[in-house]
C-alpha positions as MATLAB code, in Angstrom:
seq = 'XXXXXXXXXXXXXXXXXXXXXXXXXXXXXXXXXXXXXXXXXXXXXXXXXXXXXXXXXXXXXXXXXXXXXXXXXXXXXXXXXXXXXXXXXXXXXXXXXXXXXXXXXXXXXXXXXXXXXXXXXXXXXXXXXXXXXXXXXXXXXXXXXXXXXXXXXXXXXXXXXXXXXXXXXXXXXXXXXXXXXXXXXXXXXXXXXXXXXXXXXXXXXXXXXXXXXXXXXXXXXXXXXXXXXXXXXXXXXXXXXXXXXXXXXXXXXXXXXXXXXXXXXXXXXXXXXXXXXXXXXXXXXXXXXXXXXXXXXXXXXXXXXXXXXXXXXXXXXXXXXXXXXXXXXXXXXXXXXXXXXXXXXXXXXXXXXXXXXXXXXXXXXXXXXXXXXXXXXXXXXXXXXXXXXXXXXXXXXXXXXXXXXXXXXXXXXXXXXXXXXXXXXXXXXXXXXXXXXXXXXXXXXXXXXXXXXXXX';
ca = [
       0.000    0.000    0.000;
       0.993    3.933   -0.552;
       2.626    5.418    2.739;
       0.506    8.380    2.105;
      -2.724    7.038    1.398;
      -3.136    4.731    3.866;
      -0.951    6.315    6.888;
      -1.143    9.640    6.955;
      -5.411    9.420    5.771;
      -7.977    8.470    7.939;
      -8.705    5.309    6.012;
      -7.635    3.524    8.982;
     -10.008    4.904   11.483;
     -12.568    3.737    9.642;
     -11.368    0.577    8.854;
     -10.768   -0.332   12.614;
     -13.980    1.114   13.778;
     -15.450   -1.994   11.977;
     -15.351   -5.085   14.975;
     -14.678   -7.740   12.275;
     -11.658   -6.175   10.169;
      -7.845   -6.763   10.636;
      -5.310   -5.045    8.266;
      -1.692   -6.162    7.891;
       0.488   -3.470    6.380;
       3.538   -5.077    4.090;
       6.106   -2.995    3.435;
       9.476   -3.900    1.872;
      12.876   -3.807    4.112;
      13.559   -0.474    2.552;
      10.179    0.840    3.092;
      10.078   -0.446    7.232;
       7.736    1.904    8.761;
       8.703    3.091   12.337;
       5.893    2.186   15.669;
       4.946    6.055   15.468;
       3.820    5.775   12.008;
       1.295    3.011   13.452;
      -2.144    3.371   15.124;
      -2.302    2.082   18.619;
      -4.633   -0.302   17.847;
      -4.168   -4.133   17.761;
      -6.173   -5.054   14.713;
      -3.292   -3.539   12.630;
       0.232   -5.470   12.044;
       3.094   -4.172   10.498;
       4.957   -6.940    8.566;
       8.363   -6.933    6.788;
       8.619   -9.359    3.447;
      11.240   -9.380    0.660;
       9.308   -8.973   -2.899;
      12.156  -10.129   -4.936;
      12.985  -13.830   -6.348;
      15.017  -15.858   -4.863;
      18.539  -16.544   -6.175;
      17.912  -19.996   -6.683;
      18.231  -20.906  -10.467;
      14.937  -21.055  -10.246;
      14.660  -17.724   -9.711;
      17.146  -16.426  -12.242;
      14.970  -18.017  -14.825;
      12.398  -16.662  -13.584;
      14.157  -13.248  -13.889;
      14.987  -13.895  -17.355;
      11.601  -15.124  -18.051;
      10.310  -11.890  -16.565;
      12.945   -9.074  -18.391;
      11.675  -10.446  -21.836;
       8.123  -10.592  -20.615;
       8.903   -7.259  -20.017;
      10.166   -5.943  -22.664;
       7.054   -7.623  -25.017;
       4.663   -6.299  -23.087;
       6.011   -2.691  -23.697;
       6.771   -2.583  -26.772;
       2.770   -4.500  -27.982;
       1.214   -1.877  -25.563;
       3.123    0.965  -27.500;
       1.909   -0.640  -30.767;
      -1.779   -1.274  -29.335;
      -1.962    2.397  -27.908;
       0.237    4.394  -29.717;
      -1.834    7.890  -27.954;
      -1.058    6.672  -24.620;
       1.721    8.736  -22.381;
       3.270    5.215  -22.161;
       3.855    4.790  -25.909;
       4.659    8.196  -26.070;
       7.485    7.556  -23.713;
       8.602    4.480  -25.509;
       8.754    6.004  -28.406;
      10.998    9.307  -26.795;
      13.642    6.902  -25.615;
      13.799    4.886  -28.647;
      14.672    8.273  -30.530;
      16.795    9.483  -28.217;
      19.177    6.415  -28.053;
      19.064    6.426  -32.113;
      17.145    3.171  -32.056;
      15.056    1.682  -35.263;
      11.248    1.727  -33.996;
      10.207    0.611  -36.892;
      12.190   -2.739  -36.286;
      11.815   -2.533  -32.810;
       8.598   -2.356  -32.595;
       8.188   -4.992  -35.373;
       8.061   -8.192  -33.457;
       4.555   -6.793  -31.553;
       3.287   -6.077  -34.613;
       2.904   -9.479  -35.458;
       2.134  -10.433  -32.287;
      -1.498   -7.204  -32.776;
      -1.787   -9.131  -35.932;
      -2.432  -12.541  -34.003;
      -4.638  -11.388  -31.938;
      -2.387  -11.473  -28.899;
      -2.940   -8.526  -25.705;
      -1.388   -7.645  -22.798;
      -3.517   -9.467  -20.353;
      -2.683  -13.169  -22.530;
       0.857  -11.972  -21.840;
       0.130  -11.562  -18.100;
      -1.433  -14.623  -17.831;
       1.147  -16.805  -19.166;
       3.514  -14.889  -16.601;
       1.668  -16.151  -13.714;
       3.113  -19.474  -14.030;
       6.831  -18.665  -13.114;
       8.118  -17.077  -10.155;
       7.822  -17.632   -6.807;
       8.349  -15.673   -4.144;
       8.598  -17.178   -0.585;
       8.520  -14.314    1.605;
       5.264  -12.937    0.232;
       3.635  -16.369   -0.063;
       4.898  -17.172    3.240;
       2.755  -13.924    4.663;
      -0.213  -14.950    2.463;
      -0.208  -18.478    4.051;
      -0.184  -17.337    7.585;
      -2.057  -14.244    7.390;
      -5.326  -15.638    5.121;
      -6.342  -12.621    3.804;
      -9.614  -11.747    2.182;
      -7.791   -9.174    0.179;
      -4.464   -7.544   -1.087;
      -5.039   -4.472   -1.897;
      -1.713   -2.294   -3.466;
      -1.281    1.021   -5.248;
       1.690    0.557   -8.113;
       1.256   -0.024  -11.471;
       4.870    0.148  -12.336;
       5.832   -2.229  -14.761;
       7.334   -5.243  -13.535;
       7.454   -3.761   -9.571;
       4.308   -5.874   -7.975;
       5.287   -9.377   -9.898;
       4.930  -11.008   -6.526;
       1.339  -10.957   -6.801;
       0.988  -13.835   -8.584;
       1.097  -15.315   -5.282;
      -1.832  -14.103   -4.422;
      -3.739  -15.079   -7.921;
      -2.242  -18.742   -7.189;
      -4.302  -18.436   -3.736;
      -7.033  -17.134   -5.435;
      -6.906  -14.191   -2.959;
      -8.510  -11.370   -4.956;
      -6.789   -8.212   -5.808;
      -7.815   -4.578   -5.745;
      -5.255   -1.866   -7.710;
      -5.863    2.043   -5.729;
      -4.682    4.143   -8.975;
      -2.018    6.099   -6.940;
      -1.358    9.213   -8.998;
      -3.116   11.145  -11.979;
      -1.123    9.599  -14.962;
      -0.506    6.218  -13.956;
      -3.430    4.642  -16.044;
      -2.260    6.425  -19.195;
       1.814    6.422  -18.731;
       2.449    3.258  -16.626;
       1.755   -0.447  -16.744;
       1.266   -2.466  -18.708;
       0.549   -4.373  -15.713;
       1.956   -8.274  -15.804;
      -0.423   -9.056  -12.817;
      -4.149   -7.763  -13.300;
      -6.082   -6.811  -10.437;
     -10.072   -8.162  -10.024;
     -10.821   -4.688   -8.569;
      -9.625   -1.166   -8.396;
     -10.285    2.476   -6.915;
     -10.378    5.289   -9.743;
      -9.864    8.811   -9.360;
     -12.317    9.873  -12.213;
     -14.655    8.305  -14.889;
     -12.185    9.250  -17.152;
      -9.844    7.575  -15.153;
     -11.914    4.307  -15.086;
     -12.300    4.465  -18.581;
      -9.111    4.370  -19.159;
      -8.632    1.576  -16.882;
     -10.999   -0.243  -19.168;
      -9.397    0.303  -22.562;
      -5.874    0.515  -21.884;
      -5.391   -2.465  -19.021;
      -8.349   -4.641  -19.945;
     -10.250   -4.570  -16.375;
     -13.797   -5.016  -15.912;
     -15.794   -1.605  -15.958;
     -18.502   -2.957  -13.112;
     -15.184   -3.815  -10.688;
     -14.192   -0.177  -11.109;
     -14.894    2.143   -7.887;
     -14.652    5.975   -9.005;
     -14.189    6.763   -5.247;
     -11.801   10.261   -5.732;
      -8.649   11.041   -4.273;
      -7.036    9.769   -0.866;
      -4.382   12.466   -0.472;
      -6.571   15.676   -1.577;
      -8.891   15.078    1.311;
      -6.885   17.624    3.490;
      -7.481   20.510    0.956;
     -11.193   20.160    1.321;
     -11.369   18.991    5.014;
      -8.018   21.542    5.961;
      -6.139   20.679    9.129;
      -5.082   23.747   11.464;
      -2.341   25.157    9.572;
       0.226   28.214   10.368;
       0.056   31.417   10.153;
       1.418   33.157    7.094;
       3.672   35.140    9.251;
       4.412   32.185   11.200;
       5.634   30.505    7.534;
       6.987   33.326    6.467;
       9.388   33.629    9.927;
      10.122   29.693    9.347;
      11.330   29.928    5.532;
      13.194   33.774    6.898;
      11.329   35.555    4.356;
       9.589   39.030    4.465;
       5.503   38.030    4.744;
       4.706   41.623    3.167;
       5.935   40.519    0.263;
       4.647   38.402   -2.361;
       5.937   34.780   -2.887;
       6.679   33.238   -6.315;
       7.459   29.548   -5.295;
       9.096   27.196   -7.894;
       8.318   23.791   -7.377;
      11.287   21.877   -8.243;
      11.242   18.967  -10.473;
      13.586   15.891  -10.048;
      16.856   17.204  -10.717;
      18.619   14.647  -12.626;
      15.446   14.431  -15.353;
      16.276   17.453  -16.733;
      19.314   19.951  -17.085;
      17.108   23.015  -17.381;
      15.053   21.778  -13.593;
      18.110   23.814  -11.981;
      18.855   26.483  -14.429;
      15.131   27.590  -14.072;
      16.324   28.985  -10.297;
      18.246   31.063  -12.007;
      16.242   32.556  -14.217;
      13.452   33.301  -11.529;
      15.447   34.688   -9.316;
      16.779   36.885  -11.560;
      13.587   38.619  -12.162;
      12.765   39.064   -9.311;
      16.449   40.747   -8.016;
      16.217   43.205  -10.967;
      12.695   44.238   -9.563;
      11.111   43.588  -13.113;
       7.811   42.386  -11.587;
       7.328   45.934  -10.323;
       6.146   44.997   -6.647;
       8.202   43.260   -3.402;
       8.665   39.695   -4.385;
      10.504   36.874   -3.131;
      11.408   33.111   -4.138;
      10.440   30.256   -2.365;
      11.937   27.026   -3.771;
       9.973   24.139   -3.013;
      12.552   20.865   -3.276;
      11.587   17.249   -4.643;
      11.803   15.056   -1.487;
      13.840   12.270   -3.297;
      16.353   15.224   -4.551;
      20.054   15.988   -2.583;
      19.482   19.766   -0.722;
      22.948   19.922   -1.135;
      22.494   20.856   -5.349;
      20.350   23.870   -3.732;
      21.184   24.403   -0.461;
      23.353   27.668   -1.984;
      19.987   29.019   -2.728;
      19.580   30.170    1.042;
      22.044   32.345    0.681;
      20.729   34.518   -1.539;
      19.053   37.586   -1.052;
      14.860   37.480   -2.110;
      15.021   33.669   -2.037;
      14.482   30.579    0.450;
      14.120   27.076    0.780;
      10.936   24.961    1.757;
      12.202   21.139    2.204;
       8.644   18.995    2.490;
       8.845   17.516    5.746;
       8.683   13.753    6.248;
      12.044   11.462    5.407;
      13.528    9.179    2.933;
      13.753    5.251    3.104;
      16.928    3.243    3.124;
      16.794    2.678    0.101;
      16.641    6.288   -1.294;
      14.283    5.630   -3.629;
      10.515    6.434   -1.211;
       9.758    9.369    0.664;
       7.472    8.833    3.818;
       5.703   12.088    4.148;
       5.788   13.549    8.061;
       2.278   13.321   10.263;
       2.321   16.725    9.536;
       3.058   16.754    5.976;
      -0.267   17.879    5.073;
      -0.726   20.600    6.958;
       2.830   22.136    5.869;
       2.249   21.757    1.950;
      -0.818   23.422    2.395;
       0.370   26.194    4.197;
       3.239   26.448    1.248;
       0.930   26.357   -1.380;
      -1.722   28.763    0.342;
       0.653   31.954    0.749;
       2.177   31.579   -2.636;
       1.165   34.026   -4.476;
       1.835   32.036   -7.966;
       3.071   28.761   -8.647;
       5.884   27.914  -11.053;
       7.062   24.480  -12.115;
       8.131   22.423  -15.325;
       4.832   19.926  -15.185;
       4.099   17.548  -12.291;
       0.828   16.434  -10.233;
       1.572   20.033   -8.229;
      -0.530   21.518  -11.286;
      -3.590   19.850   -9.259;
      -2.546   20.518   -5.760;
      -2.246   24.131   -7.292;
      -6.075   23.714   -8.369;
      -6.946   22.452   -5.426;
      -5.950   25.680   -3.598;
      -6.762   28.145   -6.496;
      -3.058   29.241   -7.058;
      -2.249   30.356  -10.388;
       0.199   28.095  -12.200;
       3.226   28.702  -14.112;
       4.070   25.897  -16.247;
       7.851   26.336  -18.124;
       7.961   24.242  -20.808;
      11.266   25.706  -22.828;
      14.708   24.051  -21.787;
      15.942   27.613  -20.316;
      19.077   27.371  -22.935;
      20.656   24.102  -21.838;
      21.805   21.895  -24.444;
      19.684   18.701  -24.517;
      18.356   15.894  -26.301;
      15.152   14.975  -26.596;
      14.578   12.819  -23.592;
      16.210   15.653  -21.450;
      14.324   18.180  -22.751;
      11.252   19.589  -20.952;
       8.922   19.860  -23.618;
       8.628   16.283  -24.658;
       6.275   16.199  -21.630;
       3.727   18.855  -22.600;
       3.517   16.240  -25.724;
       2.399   13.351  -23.783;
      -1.325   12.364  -23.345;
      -2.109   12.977  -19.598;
      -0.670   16.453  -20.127;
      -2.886   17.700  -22.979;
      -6.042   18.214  -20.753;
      -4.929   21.307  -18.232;
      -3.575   22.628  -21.750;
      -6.489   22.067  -23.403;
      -8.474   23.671  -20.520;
      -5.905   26.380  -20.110;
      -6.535   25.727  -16.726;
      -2.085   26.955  -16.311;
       0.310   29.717  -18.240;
       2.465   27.397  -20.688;
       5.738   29.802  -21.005;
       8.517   29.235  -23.550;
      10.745   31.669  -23.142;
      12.571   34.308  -20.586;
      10.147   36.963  -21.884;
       7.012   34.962  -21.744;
       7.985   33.687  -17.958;
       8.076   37.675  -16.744;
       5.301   38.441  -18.264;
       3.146   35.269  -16.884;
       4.701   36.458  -13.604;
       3.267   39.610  -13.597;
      -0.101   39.034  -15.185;
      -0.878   36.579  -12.213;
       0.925   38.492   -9.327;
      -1.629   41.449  -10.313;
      -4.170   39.865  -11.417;
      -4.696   36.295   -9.717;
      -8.129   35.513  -10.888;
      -6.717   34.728  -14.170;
      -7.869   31.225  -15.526;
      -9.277   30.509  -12.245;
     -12.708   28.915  -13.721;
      -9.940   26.634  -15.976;
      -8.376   25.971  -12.825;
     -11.734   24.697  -11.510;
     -12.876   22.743  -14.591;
      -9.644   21.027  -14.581;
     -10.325   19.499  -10.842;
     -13.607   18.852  -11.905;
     -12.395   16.597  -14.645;
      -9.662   14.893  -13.178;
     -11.352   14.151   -9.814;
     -14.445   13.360   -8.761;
     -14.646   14.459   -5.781;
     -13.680   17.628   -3.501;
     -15.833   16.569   -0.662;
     -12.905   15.528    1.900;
     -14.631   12.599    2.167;
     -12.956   10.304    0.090;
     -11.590    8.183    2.647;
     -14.530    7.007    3.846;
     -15.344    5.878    0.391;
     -12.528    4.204   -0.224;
     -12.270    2.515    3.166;
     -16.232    1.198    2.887;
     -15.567    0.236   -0.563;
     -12.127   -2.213   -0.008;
     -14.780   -3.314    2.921;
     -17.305   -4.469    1.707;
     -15.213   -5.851   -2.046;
     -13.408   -7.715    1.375;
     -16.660   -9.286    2.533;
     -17.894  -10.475   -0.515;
     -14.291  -12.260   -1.005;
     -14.828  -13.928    2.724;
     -15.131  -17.176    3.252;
     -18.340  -19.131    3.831;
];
């Protein structure tokens, strides 16, 4: 299960207000969540299990077995849905590493022309691999239901366990783009929790699930911007980050560093505007950092004068590759995203936290005169299908240039009603629901899909 979504919601509480429920959390040794993290309540256990193979022979066939399943099930996705952010991917990095996609790709071809999908490919994986740790939990635990949030290709493999057990399976969609840009999934869940109807849809067409086993329940993690926790002052944030709270904030949130040159380069070029005074009111930077990036590459930043950091609380696993979000995560991203005056960022699934707060949005989508190729570059996203929609809307400022950036800037620092009904069409079609409620929805819903699993 998501960190997020399940700890730091209150699906639990409603879960364990219900006599006849017991939830086992599995997390991965990287991923070991500490006793705090936990309810005190004893219908919830906390369990450790290794996900990988073994490295048995066995399991280095299966390994094998699994890259070129892999691989096949890519490239026959890309070829079945050549509009989908996944193909659209596949096709990027092809390019960009001077590959032949029309030879590539040629092998799936024939494979469309058979008749062959993704789900025949998934089920012929499910007879290889085993995986003791996770069958070992399955034995001894019994339960009615797995329920996961990952779609990444390959990552949740060890759930064929569970299909050999004929323990059903229920897939919580964890961010916007997943059904569109990840997958294709090599273990099909019987159920899963949508965000949207579009998002269900898209469930349908691109992964092959079953429409009436589909839950269009909304979205765990925006509960807190429609149900708000107590948050801090603005003066209080303002003292925190060192900044002036008279003057307006421009906050760039920061994109991944390593996926593109130009991520970095944009600091520069905001805070450059706004130390020449060319906004033509008292401004400041606030840059947000990507959890999973090294301070260290902007740690300088501090140092300057009009700028700051804001470091999202909450800490990284062992294995540097999963941030754990803080109890009072929440409350602190809100608060970040309330008193900035305008948001700027490359594109990420900020654009609907922005929404969800009203903030105008700044999307830069020019490489900010670095040198790159086309899988560095910045715009190949705006290109990619789960991007068109906020563009289509308008619901954001797409800037390509210096010039255009300043004069987004200043449109929306003096006038921040600008595309504000886009802003609310765009979280109208992407979630359906801005109730706070959602946990309660979700947590009935795995319910009750539990019961119906249970056992005579």
């Amino acid at each position: 299960m998501a960190f997020r979504e399940i700890l730091r919601s209150r699906v639990l509480e409603v879960l364990l207000a219900k006599k006849d429920v017991a939830v086992i959390l599995a997390t991965t040794p990287a991923c070991e969540v500490q006793e705090s993290d936990l309810p005190a309540d004893g219908q919830i256990h906390a369990r450790v299990v290794d996900l990988k193979l073994p490295r048995s022979w066995r399991g280095q066939l299966a390994y094998r077995l699994d890259k070129i399943l892999h691989a096949v099930t890519k490239d026959l996705a890309a070829v079945l849905y050549p509009d989908t952010t996944l193909a659209q991917m596949r096709f990027s990095r092809l390019r960009s590493n001077k590959q032949n996609i029309g030879l590539r790709l040629l092998p799936s071809r024939l494979l469309k022309a058979f008749g062959l999908r993704n789900h025949h490919l998934a089920a012929l994986g499910e007879n290889w691999g085993h995986y003791p740790e996770f069958a070992r939990l399955l034995d001894e635990e019994k339960p009615n239901i797995v329920v996961y949030s990952n779609m990444m290709l390959g990552q949740m493999d060890c759930l064929r366990e569970a299909r050999r057990r004929q323990i059903p399976l229920l897939l919580d969609v964890p961010t916007w783009d997943q059904a569109t840009s990840k997958g294709p999934m090599t273990v099909r869940p019987d159920h899963a929790i949508a965000w949207s109807n579009e998002m269900r849809d898209d469930l349908v067409r691109l992964h092959n699930l079953q429409a009436e086993h589909i839950f269009v329940g909304g979205v765990l993690y925006f509960d807190a911007y429609f149900d708000r926790p107590t948050i801090e002052s603005r003066e209080d944030y303002c003292r925190r980050l060192k900044i002036d709270p008279r003057k307006k904030i421009v906050t760039y949130c920061l994109s991944r560093a390593g996926s593109s040159p130009a991520a970095l380069a944009f600091i520069d070029r905001i805070h450059e505007i706004i130390r020449d005074g060319r906004l033509g009111m008292d401004c400041q930077l606030v840059v947000r950092t990507n959890p999973l990036d090294n301070v260290n590459l902007v740690k300088e930043l501090a140092l300057r004068p009009f700028a700051a950091l804001q470091l999202p609380k909450g800490r990284v696993d062992s294995s540097g590759s999963n941030w754990l979000p803080a109890v009072d995560e929440a409350a602190d991203r809100i608060a970040a995203l309330l008193y900035s005056d305008v948001l700027v960022m490359i594109q990420s699934t900020m654009i609907l936290d922005g929404c969800c707060t009203d903030r105008p949005i700044i999307n830069l989508a020019y490489d900010a005169g670095q040198q790159v190729n086309e899988w560095q570059s910045v715009k190949r996203i705006f290109h990619f299908n789960h991007a068109r929609r906020y563009q289509e809307i308008g619901a954001t400022w797409k800037v390509a240039s210096n010039a255009e950036l300043e004069t987004a800037l200043k449109t929306y620092l003096y006038h921040p009603e600008t595309h504000c009904e886009q802003r609310h069409q765009l979280l109208k079609d992407l979630t359906a629901f801005h109730d706070g409620r959602t946990f309660e929805r979700w947590a009935n819903y795995v319910y009750e899909t539990a019961r119906t699993h249970a056992p005579v």
